[in-house]
C-alpha positions in Angstrom: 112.0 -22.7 7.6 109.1 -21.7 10.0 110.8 -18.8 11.1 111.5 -17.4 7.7 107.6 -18.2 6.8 106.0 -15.9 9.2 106.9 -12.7 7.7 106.0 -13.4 4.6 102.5 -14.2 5.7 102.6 -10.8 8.0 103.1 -9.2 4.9 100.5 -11.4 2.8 98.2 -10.6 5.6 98.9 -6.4 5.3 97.5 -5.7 1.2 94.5 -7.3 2.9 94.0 -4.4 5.3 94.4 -1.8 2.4 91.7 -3.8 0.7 89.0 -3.6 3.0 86.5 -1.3 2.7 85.5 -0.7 6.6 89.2 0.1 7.0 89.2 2.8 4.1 85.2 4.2 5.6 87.4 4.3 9.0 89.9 6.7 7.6 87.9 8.8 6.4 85.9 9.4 9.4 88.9 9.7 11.3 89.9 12.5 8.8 86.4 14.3 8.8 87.0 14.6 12.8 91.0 15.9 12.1 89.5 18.4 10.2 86.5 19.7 12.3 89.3 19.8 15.2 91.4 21.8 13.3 89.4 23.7 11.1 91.9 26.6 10.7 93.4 23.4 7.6 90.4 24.1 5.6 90.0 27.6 3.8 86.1 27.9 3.6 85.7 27.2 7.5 85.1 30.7 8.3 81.8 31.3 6.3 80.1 28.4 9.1 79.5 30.2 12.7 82.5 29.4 14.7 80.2 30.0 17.9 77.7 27.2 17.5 77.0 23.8 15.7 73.4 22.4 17.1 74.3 24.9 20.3 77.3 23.3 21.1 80.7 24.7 20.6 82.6 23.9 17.5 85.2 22.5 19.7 82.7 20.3 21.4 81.0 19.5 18.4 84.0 18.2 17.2 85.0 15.8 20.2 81.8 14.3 19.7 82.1 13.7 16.4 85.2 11.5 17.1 82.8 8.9 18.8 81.9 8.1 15.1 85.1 6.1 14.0 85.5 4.8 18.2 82.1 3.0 17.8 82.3 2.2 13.9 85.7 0.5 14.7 84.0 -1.5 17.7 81.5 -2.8 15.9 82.9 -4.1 12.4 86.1 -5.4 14.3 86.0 -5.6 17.7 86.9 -4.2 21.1 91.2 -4.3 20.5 90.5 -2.4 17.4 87.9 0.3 19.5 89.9 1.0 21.6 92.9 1.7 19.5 90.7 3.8 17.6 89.6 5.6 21.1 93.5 6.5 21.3 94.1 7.9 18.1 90.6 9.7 18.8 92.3 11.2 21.9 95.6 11.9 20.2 93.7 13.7 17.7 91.8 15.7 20.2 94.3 16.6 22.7 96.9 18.7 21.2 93.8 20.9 20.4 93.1 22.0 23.6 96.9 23.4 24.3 97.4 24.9 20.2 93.9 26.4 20.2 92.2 29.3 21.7 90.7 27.9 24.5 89.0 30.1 27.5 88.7 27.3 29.9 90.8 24.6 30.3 89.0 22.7 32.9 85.9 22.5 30.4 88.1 21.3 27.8 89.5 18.3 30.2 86.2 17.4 30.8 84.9 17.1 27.7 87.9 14.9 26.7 87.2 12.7 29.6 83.9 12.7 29.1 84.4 11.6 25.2 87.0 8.5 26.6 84.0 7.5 28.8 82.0 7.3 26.6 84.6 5.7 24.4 84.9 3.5 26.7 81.7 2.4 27.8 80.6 2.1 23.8 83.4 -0.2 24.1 82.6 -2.5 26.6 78.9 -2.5 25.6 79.5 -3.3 22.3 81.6 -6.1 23.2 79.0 -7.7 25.4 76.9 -7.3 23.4 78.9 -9.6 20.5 79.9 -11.8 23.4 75.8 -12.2 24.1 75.4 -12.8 20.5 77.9 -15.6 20.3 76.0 -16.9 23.2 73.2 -16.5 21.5 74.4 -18.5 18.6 76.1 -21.2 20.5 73.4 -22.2 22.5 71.0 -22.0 19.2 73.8 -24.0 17.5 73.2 -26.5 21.0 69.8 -26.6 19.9 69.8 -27.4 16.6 71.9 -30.3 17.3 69.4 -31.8 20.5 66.9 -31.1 17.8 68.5 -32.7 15.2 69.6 -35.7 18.1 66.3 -35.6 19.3 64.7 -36.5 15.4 67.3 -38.8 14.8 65.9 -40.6 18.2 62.5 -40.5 16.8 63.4 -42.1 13.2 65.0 -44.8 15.2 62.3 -45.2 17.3 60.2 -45.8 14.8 62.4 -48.0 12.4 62.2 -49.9 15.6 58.8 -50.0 16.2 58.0 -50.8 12.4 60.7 -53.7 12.7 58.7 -54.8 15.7 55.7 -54.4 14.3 56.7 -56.4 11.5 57.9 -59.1 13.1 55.4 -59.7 15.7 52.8 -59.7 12.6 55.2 -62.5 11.4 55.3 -64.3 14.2 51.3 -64.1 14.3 51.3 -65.2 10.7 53.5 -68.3 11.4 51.2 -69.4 14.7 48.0 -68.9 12.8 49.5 -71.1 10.3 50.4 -74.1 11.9 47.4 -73.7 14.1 45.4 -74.3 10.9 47.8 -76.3 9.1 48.6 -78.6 12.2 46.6 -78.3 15.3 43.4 -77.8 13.3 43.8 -80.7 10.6 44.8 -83.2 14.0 41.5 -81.9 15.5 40.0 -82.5 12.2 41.2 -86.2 11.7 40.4 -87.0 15.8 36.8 -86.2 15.5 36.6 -88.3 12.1 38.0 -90.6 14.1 35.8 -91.0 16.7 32.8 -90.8 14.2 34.6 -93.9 12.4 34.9 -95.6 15.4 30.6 -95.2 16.3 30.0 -95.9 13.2 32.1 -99.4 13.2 30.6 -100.4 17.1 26.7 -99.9 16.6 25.7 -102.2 19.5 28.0 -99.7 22.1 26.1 -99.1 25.2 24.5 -96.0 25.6 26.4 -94.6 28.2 29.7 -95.4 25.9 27.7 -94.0 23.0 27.2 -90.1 25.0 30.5 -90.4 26.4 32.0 -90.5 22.9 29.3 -87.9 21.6 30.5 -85.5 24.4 34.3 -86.2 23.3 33.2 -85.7 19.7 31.3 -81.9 20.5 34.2 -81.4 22.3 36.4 -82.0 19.9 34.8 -79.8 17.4 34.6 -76.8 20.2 37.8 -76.8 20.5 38.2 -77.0 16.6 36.2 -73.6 16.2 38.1 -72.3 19.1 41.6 -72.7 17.7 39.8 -71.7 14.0 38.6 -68.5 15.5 41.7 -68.2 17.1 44.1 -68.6 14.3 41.6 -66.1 12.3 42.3 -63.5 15.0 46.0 -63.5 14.7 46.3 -63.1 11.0 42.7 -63.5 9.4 44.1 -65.5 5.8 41.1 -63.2 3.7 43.2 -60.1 4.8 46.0 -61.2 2.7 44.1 -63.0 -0.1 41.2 -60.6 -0.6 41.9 -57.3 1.1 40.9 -54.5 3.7 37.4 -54.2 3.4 36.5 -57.9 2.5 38.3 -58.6 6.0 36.4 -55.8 8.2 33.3 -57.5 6.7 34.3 -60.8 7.9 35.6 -59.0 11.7 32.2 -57.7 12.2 29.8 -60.3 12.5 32.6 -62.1 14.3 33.3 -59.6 17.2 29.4 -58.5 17.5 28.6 -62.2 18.3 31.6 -62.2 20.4 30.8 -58.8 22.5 26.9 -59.1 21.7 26.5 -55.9 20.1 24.7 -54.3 17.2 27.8 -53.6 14.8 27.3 -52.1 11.4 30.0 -51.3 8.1 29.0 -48.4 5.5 31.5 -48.0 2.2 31.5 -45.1 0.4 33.1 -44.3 -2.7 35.5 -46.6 -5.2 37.0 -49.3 -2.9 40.4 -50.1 -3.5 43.4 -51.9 -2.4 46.3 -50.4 -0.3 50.0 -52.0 0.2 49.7 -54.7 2.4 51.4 -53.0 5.7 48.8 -50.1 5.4 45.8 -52.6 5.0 47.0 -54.4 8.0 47.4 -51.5 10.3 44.0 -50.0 9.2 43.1 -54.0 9.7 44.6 -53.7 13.5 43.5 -50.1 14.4 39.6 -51.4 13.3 40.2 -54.5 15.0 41.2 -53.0 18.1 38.9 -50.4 18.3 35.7 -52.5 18.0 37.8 -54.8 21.0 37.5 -51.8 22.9 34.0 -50.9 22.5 33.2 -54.5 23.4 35.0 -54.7 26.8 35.2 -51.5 27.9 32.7 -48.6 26.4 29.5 -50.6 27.3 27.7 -49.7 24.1 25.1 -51.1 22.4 25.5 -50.2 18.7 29.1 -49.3 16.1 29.4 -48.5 13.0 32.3 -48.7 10.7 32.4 -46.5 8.1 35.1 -46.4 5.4 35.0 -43.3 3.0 36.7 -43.5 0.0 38.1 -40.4 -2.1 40.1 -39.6 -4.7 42.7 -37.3 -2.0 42.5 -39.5 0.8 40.6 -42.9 2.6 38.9 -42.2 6.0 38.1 -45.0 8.5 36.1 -44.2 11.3 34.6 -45.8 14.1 31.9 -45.0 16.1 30.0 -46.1 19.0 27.2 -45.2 21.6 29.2 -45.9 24.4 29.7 -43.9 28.3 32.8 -42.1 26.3 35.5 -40.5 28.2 37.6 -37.8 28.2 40.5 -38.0 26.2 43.8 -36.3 26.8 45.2 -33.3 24.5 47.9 -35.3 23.0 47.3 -39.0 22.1 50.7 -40.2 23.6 49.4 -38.7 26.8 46.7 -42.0 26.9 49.9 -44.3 27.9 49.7 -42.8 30.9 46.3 -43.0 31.6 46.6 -47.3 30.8 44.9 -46.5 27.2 47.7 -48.6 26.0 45.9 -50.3 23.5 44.6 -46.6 22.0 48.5 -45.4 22.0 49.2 -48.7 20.0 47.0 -47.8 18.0 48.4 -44.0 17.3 52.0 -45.5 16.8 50.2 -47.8 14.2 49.3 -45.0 12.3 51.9 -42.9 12.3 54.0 -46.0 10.7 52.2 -45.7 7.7 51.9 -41.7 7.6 48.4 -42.1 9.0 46.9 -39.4 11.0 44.3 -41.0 14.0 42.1 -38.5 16.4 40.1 -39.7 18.9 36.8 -37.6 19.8 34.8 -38.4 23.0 32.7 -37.1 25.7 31.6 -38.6 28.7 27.8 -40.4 28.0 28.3 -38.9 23.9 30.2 -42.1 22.9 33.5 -42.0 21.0 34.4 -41.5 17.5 38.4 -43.1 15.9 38.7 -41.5 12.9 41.7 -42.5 10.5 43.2 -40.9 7.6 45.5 -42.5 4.6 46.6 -40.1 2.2 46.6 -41.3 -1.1 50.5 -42.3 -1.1 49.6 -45.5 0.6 47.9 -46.7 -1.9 48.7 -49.9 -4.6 46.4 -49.4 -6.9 47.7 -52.3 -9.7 45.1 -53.9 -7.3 41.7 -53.7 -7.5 38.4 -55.0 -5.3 
């Protein structure tokens, strides 16, 4: 049954030949060189000058000519079918020399060696030359596909990050919450407590009475501590009020902290984001002003947050020694500006775009851009 199938599809694969139009184009210059090499075939030859054709002789011109279909046959279908043509162009050719009126044999030979040379060579250029283009193509094909790998990488990368992200913010939400709902309200009911207990033993001796008054001021340090504390995590007027009622309430907080001059300008129609983006902007603010506390010696930020109707631009500035930053942000993880590259794959969760600008003693300037996108706006300030 096999047997009997493949000459039916040599002979389906044959009309297909005959229907090809480089085949056909082929042909015919195959015939256009019969004829120049025997010219005495067509009747109005004689009125050309049978001496010279571009000071070469006919015969010559001729030969040449017959490199046409060699390197047309080359280069539409390949090397086998160039050099098939090269023998037919030879076959043509040779009988020529020993039928026509030639006056030196040895020039003829030549010639006709020097066309299969250059058959030959057109050939084997040709051929390296498609093998270098498949090459070519192979190893761009290679790198398309690391490309495409190499993206692929990246989107994981940063569904991971996001998912980290995300659930460390969780996990800061569900500490801050039962140190306010727990630790907090056990604080809370010691130091009521202890005032119960003064206030039902009047008559305690004085050094009983300051003893408990030191446990009592104790009590409520560590109450604002674990407050302050469980604020920092996951301040609760983020998520109940929004992004700018939040930096209002981080500001006073960290310049009392870091003893620094720290102001906050809004411009433009404030409104509300989708709670990821609020939080990053939140985080990136957050950690900025951290920064210029601990480590830019300053004396004076402002944060400024610029509303418009294309996009919302945070930035934060400071007077601070500055420093000089690196040409790509990624580049600071090296440098142990880990809290600044946190801060750029922050950003780029939310399809943020974060520069930092600084100069040694000329302070630095975090500048962050939401486009629009990010926006909710069924809420409102």
């Amino acid at each position: 049954m096999k047997t009997a199938e493949k000459p039916v599809r040599r002979r389906r694969r044959l009309p297909r030949i005959f229907l090809n139009f480089h085949f056909w184009l082929l042909v015919l210059l195959f015939t256009g060189g019969f004829l120049l090499q025997y010219p005495q075939l067509i009747p109005f030859i004689d009125i050309l000058d049978p001496d010279s054709f571009l000071s070469l002789t006919r015969h010559s011109f001729g030969r040449l000519i017959m490199l046409l279909p060699v390197t047309y046959a080359a280069l539409v279908f390949g090397m086998r079918v160039g050099l098939l043509a090269l023998l037919v162009a030879v076959a043509i050719i040779v009988p020529n020399i020993f039928i026509g009126e030639v006056t030196s044999y040895p020039d003829e030979i030549i010639e006709v060696v020097g066309i299969i040379i250059i058959g030959l060579v057109v050939n084997l250029w040709l051929e390296s030359y498609e093998t270098d283009k498949k090459h070519r193509q192979v190893a761009y094909l290679r790198l398309e596909n690391a490309q495409r790998e190499l993206q692929r990488m990246q989107q994981n990368l940063r569904f991971y990050l996001k998912q980290i992200t995300i659930a460390q913010e969780e996990e800061r939400r569900r500490i801050a919450q039962e140190l306010h709902d727990e630790t907090a309200q056990d604080l809370i009911a010691i130091s009521r407590k202890i005032d119960g207990f003064m206030s039902l033993h009047p008559a305690l001796a004085s050094s009983d009475e300051a003893y408990l008054e030191d446990m009592h001021q104790h009590v409520n340090r560590t109450l604002s501590g674990v407050r302050r504390f469980s604020q920092d995590l996951r301040p609760s007027v983020l998520d109940d009020l929004g992004l700018i009622p939040a930096i209002d309430w981080l500001v006073p907080e960290l310049a009392k902290h870091y003893k620094l001059k720290i102001g906050l300008q809004v411009n433009g129609e404030q409104r509300r984001f989708a709670p990821e983006v609020e939080l990053v902007l939140f985080r990136i603010v957050q950690e900025s002003l951290r920064n210029i506390g601990k480590h830019a010696m300053a004396s004076r930020a402002v944060v400024t947050v610029d509303f418009t109707p294309e996009i919302t631009v945070v930035t934060i500035r400071d007077n601070g020694r500055g420093f000089h930053p690196p040409d790509r942000i990624g580049d600071l993880a090296v440098s142990g500006k880990l809290g600044l590259t946190g801060m750029q794959e922050r950003a780029q969760l939310i399809g943020a775009r974060l520069a930092i600008k600084s100069n040694p003693g000329e302070g630095t300037t975090v500048t962050v851009e939401v486009p629009t996108t990010t926006e909710q706006p069924e809420h409102s300030y």
